[in-house]
N, C-alpha and C positions, 0 to 999 in steps of 0.2 A: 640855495634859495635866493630868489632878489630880494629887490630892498623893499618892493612893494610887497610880496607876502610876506617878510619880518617884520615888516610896518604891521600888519594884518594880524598878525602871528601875538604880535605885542597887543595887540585891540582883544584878542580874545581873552589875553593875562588880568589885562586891567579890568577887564569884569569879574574876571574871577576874585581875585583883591578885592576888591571894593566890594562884591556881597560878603565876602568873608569878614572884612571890616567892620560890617553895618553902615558901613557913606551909600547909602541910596540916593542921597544930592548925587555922588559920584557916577553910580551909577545911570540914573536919568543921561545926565552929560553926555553918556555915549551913546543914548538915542537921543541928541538933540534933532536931526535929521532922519531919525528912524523908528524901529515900533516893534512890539514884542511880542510874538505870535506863538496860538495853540494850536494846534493839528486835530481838524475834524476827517469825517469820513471825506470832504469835498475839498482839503485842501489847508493852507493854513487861514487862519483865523485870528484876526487884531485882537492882542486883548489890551496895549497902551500905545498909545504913538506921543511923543515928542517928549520933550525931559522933563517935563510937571508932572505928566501920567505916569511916564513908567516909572518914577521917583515915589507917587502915590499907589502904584500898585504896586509896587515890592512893601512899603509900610503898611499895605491892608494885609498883607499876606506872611511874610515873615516875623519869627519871635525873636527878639532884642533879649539880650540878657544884661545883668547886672554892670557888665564888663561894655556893654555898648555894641555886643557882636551877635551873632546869630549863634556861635561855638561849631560854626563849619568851617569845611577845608572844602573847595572846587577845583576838583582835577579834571583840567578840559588834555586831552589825547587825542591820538592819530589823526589830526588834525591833518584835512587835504585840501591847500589854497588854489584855487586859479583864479589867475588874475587874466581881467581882458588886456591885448595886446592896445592897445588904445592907453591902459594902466587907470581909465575912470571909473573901473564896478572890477567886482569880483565876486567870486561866491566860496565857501567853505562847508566843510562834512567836518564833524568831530563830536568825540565820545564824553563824555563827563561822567564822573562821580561825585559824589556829594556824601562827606564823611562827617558824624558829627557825634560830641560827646558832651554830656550836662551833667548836672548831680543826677539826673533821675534815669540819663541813659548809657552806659558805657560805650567806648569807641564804636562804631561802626560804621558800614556804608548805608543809608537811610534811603538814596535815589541812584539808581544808573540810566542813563539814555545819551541819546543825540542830539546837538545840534544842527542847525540845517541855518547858516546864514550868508546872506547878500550883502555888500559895502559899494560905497560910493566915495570917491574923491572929491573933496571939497573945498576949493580953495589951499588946491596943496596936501590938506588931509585928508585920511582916511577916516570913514564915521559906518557903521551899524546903519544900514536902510532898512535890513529885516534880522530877527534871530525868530526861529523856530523851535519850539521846544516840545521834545517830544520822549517820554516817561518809557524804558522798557523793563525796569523791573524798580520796583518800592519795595520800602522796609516800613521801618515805626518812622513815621511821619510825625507822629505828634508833640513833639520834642522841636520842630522845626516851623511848622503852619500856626498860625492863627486860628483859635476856634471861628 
């Protein structure tokens, strides 16, 4: 693998970390140049761009527990980088899980799907331009969402 898909590789880790943390400052950070997208029938669809939004949209959305965490684990997998030969954008394919356990829910997997994202080089680094997020099977949700 080069250094710029291990660079890449490690951008997909730090999100995962950081929602499992509850750091949504953290998270925003890594779309400071970039933006959080749903998948309709025509494509994807912005639901935050820049790192106040997607920092505010993960707090309207996710549930904090006592401990300051959401009580998930995100398993991002089969993870397929390519990098432009230029080394300033790339794009990635990867599977995720999302495992989570409360008083009120025992272990399990609550979301599985894919992500679908684009990166930019910037000043040296790598940043998040787009993640798409797209849902192929759910569980109990409510243990995890915001009413």
């Amino acid at each position: 693998m080069s250094d710029a898909a291990r660079e890449i590789e490690h951008l997909l880790y730090r999100y995962a970390a950081a929602i499992d943390a509850g750091d949504f400052d953290g998270v925003g950070a890594l779309f400071s140049h970039g933006r959080i997208c749903g998948e309709s029938g025509g494509g994807p669809v912005t639901l935050a761009e820049g790192a106040e939004a997607v920092r505010d949209f993960y707090r309207s959305l996710v549930r904090l527990y006592d401990d300051g965490t959401p009580r998930t684990r995100h398993v991002t997998t089969n993870a397929i980088i390519e990098v432009d030969k230029d080394l300033t954008t790339a794009t990635s394919r990867s599977s995720y899980s999302v495992f989570q356990a409360t008083d009120a829910l025992p272990l399990q997997a609550i979301i599985i799907g894919r992500y679908r994202d684009t990166f930019h080089r910037i000043g040296g680094t790598w940043w998040f331009a787009s993640r798409t997020m797209v849902a192929d099977l759910t569980g109990d949700l409510s243990q995890h969402l915001l009413d």
